[in-house]
MARKE-594762 format. One record per residue: x, y, z of N, C-alpha, C in turn; residue number from 1; chain. Coordinates in pm, whole numbers. Layout:
N
     n.xx     n.yy     n.zz    ca.xx    ca.yy    ca.zz     c.xx     c.yy     c.zz     n   chain
        X        Y        Z        X        Y        Z        X        Y        Z   NUM       A
...
END
This chain:
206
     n.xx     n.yy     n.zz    ca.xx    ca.yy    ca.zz     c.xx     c.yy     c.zz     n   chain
    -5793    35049    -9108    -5763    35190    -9126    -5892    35269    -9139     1       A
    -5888    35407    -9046    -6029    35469    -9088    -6045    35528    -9201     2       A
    -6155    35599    -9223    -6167    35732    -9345    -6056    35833    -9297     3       A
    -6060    35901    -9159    -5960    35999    -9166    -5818    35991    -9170     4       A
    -5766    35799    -9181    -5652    35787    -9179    -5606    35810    -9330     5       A
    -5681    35733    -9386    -5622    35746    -9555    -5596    35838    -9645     6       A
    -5645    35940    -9635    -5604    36058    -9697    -5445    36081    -9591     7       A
    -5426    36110    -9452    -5340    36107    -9436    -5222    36023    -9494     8       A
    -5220    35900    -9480    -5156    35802    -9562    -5117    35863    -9696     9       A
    -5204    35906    -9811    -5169    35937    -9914    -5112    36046    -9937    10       A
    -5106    36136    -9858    -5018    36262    -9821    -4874    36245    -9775    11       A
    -4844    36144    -9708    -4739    36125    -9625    -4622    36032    -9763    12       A
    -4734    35990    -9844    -4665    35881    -9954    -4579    36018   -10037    13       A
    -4713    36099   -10054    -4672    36209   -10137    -4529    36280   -10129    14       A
    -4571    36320    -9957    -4461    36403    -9921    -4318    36293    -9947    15       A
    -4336    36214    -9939    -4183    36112    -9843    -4187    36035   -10053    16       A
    -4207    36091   -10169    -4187    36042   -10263    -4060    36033   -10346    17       A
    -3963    36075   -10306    -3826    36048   -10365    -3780    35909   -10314    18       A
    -3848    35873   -10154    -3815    35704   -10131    -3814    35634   -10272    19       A
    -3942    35647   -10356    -3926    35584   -10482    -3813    35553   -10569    20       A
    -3723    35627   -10585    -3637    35662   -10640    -3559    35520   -10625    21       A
    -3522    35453   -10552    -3495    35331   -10518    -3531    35204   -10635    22       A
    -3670    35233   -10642    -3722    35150   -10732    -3616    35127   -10865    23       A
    -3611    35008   -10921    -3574    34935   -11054    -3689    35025   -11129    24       A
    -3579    35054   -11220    -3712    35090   -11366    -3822    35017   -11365    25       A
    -3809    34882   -11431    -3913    34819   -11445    -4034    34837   -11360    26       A
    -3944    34788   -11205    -4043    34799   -11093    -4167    34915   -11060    27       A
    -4099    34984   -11120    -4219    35127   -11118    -4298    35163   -11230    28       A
    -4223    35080   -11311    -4342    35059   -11450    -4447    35001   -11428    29       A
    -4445    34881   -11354    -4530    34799   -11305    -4625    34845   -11190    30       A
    -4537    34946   -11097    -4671    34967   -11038    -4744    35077   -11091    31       A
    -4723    35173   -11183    -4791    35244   -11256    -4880    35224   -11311    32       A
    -4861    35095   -11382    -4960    35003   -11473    -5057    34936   -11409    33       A
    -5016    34906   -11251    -5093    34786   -11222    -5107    34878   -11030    34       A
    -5147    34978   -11070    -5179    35070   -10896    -5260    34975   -10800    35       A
    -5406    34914   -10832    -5447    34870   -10724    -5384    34745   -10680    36       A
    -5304    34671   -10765    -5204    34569   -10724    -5073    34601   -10643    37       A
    -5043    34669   -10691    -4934    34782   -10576    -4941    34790   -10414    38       A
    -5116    34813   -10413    -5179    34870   -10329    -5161    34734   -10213    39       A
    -5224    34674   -10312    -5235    34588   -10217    -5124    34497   -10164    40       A
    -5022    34457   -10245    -4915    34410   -10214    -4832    34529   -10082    41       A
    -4878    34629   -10071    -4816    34687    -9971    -4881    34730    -9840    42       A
    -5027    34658    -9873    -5101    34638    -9751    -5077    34523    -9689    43       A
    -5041    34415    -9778    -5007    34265    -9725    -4892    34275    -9651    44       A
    -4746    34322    -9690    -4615    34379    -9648    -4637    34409    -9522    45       A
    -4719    34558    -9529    -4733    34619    -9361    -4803    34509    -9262    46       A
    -4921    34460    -9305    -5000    34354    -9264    -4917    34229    -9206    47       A
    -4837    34173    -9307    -4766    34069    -9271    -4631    34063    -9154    48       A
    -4594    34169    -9103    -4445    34255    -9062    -4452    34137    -8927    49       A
    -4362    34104    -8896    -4315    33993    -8755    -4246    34108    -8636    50       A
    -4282    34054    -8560    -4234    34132    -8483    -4031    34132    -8466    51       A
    -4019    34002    -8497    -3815    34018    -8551    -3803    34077    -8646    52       A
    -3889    34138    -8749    -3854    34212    -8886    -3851    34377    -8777    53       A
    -3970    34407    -8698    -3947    34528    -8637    -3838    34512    -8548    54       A
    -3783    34459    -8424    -3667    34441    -8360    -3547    34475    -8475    55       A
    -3527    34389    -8591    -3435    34413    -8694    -3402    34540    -8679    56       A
    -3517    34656    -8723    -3507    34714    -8778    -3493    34842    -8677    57       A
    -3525    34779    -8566    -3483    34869    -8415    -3318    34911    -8377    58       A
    -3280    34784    -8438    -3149    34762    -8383    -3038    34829    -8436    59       A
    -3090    34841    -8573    -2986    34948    -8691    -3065    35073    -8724    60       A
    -3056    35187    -8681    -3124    35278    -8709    -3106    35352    -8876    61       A
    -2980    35319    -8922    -2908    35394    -9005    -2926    35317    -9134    62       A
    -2952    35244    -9178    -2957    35137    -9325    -3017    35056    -9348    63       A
    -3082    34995    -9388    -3172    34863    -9397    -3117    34784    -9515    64       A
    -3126    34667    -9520    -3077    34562    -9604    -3164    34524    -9737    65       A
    -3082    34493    -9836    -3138    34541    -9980    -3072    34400   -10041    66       A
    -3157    34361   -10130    -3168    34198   -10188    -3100    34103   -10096    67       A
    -3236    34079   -10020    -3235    34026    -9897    -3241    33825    -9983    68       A
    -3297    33830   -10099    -3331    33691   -10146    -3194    33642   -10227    69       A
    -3087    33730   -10249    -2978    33698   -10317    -2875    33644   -10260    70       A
    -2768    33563   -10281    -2640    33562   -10224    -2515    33618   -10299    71       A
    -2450    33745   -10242    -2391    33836   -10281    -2278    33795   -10231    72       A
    -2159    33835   -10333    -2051    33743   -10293    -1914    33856   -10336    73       A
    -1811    33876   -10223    -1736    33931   -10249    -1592    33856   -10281    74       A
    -1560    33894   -10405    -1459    33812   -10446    -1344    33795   -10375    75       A
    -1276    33653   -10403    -1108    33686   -10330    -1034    33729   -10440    76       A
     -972    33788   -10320     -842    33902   -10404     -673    33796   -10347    77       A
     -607    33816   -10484     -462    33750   -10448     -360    33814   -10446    78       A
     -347    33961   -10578     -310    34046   -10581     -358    34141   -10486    79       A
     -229    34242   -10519     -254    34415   -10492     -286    34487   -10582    80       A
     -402    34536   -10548     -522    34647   -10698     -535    34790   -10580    81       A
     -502    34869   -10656     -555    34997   -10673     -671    35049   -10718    82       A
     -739    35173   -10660     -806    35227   -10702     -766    35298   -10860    83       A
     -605    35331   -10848     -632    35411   -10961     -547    35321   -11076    84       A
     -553    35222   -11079     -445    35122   -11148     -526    35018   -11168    85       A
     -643    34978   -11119     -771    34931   -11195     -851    34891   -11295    86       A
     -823    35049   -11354     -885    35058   -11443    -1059    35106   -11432    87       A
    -1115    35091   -11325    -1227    35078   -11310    -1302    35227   -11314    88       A
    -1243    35383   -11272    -1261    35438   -11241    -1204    35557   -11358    89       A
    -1281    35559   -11475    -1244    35666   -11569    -1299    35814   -11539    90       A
    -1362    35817   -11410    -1370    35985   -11378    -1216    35990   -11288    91       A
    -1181    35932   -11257    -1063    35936   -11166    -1080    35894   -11034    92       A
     -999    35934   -10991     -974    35931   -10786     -921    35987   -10746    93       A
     -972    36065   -10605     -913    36181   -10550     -976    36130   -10381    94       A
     -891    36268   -10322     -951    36237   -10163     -806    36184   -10134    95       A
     -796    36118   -10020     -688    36088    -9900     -628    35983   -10019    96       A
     -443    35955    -9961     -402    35845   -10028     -437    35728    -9942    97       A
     -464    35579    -9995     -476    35514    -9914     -320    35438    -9933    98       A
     -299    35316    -9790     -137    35314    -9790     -123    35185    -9851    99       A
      -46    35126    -9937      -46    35023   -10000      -17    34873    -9899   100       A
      -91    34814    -9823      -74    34730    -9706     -180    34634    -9729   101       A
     -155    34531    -9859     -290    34455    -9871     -223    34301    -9874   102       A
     -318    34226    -9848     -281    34092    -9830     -385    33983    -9920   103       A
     -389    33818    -9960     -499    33769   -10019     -611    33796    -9894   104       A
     -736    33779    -9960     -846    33778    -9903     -913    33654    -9935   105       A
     -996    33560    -9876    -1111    33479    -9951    -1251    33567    -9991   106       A
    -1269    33473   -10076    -1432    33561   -10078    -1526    33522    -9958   107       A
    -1580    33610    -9946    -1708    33628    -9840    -1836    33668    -9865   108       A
    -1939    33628    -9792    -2084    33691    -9820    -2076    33833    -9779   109       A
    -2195    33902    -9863    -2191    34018    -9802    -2297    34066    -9826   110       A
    -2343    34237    -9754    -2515    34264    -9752    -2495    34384    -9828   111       A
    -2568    34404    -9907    -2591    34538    -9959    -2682    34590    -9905   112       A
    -2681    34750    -9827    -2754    34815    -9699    -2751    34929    -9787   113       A
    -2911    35030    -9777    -2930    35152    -9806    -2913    35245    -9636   114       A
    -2912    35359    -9683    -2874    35448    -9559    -3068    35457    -9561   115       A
    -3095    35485    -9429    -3209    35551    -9347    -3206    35675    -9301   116       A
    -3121    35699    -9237    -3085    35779    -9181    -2947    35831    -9142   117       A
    -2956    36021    -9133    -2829    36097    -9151    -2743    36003    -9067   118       A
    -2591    36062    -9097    -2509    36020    -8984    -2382    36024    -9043   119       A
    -2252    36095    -8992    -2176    36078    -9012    -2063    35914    -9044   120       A
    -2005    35913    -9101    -1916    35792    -9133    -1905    35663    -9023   121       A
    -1843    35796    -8917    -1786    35704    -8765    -1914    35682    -8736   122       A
    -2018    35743    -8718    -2165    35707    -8702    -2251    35568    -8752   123       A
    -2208    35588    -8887    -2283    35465    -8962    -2219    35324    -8940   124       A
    -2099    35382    -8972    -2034    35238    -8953    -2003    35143    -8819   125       A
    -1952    35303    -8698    -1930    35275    -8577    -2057    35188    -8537   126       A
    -2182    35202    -8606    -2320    35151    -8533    -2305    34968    -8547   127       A
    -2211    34900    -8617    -2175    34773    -8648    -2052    34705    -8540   128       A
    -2059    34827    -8494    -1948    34772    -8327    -1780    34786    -8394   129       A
    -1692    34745    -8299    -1599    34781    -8339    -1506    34642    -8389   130       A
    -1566    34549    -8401    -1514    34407    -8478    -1586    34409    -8572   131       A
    -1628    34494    -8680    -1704    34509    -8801    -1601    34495    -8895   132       A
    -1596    34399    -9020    -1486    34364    -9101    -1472    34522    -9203   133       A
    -1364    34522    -9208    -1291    34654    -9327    -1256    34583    -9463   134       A
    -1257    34638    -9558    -1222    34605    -9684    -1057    34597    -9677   135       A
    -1053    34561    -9755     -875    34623    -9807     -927    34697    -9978   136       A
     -801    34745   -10004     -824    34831   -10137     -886    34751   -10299   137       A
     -787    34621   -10235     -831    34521   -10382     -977    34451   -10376   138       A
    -1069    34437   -10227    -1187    34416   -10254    -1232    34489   -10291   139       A
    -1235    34636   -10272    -1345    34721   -10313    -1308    34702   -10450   140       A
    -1199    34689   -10540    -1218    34725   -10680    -1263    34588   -10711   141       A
    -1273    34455   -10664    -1325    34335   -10707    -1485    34350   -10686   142       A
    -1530    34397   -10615    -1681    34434   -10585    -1746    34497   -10698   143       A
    -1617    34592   -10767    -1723    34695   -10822    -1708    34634   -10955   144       A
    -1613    34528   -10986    -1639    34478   -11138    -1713    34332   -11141   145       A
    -1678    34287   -11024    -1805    34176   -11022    -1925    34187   -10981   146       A
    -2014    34344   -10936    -2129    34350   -10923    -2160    34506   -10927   147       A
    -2112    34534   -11104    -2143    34687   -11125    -2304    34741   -11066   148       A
    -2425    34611   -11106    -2548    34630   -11094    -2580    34681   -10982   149       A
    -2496    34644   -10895    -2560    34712   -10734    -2510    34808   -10714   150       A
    -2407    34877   -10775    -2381    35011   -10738    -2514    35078   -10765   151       A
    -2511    35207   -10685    -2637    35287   -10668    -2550    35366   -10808   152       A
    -2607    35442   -10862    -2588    35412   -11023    -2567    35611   -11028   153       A
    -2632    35662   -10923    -2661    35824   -10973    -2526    35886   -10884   154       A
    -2540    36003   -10881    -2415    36073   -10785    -2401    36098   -10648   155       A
    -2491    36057   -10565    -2472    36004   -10466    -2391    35878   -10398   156       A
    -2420    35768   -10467    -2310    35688   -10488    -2323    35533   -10361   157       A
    -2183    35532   -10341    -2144    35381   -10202    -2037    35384   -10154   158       A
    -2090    35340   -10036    -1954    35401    -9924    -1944    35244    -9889   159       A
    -1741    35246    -9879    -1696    35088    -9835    -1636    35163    -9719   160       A
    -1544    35074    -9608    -1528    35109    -9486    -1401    35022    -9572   161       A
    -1247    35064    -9547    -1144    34986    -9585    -1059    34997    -9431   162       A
     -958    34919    -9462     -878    34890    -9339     -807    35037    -9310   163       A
     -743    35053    -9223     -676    35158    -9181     -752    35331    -9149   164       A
     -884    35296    -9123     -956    35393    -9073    -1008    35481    -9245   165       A
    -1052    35437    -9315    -1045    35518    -9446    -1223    35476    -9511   166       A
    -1270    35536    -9543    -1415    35536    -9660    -1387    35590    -9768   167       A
    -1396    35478    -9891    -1437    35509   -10015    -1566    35499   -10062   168       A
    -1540    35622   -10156    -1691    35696   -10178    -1675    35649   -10354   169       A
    -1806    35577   -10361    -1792    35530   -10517    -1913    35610   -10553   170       A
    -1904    35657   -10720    -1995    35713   -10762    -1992    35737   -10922   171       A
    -2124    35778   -10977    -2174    35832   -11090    -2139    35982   -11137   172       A
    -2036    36028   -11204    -2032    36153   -11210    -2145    36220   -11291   173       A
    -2160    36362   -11332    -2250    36395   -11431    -2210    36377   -11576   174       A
    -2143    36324   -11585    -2101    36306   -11696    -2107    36146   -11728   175       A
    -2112    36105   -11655    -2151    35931   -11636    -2025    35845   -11634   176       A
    -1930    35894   -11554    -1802    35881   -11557    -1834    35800   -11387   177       A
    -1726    35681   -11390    -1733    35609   -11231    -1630    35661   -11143   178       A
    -1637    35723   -11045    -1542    35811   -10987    -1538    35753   -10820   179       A
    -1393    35785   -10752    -1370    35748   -10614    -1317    35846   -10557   180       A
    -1344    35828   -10456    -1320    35984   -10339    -1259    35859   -10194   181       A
    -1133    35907   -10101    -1099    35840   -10037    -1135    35957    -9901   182       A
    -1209    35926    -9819    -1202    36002    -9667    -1137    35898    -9559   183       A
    -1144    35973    -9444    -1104    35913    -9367    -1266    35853    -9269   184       A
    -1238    35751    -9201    -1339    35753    -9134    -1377    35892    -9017   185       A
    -1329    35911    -8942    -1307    36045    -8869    -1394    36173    -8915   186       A
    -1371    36154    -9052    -1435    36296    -9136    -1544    36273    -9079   187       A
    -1545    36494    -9030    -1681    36498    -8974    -1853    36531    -9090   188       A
    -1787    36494    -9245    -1929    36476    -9288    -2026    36419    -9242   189       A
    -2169    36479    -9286    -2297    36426    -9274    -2336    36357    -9387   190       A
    -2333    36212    -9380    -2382    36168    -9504    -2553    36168    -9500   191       A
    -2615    36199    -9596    -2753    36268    -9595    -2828    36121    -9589   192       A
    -2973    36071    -9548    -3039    35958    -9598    -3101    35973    -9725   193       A
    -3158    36108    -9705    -3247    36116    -9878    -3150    36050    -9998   194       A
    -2999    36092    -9997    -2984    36060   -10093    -2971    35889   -10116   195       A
    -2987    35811   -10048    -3056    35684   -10046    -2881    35621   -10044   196       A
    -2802    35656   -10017    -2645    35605   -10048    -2648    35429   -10041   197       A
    -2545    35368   -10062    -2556    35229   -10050    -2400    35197    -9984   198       A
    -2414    35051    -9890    -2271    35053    -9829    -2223    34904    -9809   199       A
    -2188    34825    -9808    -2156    34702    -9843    -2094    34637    -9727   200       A
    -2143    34560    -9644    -2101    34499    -9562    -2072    34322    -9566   201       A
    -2010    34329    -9456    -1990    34175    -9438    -2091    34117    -9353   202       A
    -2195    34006    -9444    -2305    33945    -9393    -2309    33914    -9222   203       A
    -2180    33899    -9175    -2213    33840    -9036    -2159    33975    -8939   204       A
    -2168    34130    -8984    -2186    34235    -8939    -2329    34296    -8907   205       A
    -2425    34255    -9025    -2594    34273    -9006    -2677    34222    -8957   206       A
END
């Protein structure tokens, strides 16, 4: 890197600094404490990049994959669970009804993906082709009590893709209340990237 690149560099960190926001508490304690170690661990990162990590990352424009070292596991469901019969959701639930049409599931692997970039629903999801697995209603509420930690935690929230053309929108109210919103896939919202959303797929979709 030259002299006239690095100041650029540190401008661009500047500008593009809510990416942070992502960070684990801890994690940003640490690089606070420990900057030229930071530094360098993210010179090694860029340094080290394969050219299948860039293809990867060619291929999905819209999300990138998040605890890539874990195995994340979506529970089986035997029953029929509701969103609002749960229990899970003391801000409530609102948005579209979804139709009560659920069956057992096994458990499956699955990826937890941040958004990159804007894009409507049919956009994000459509980008996983059209044999991309759907939830039913009782995974999403098994997800969210067997792995509260990965919910994105603020009011922006996580979007599941369920069967019958439908997105639930999970989230943090201001009041710190866990709240669900049902759209349809169709809806012509823009889901934003800044707000860093999170969306849960089935491992052999990514």
């Amino acid at each position: 890197m030259t002299e006239q690149q690095i100041p650029k560099l540190a401008a661009s960190l500047v500008e593009h600094q809510a990416s942070f926001a992502s960070l684990p508490v801890e994690d940003g304690q640490w690089v606070i404490q420990n900057t030229v170690a930071a530094i360098e661990l993210f010179v090694s990162a860029v340094g080290s990049r394969t050219n299948d990590e860039v293809a990867a990352q060619a291929a999905n424009t819209y999300f990138r994959r998040l605890f890539k070292a874990e195995t994340l596991v979506m529970p089986a469901t035997a029953d029929i669970e509701t969103l609002a019969t749960s229990g899970l959701f003391d801000g409530g639930v609102d948005g579209l009804t979804l139709p009560v049409r659920q069956r057992p599931t096994a458990a499956s692997v699955v990826a937890v993906c941040e958004q990159i970039a804007d894009g409507t629903s049919a956009e994000v999801f459509g980008s996983l082709g059209d044999g991309r697995r759907r939830w039913t209603e009782a995974q999403v509420c098994a997800w969210v009590r067997a792995h509260p930690e990965k919910l994105r935690r603020d009011n922006y929230g996580n979007l599941l893709e369920v069967e019958g053309g439908f997105v639930i929108h999970i989230y943090i109210d201001g009041l710190r209340r866990r709240r669900a919103r049902v759209y349809g896939v169709s809806d012509l919202r823009i889901w934003h990237a800044a707000f860093r959303r999170r969306f849960v797929f089935s491992v052999t979709d990514v």
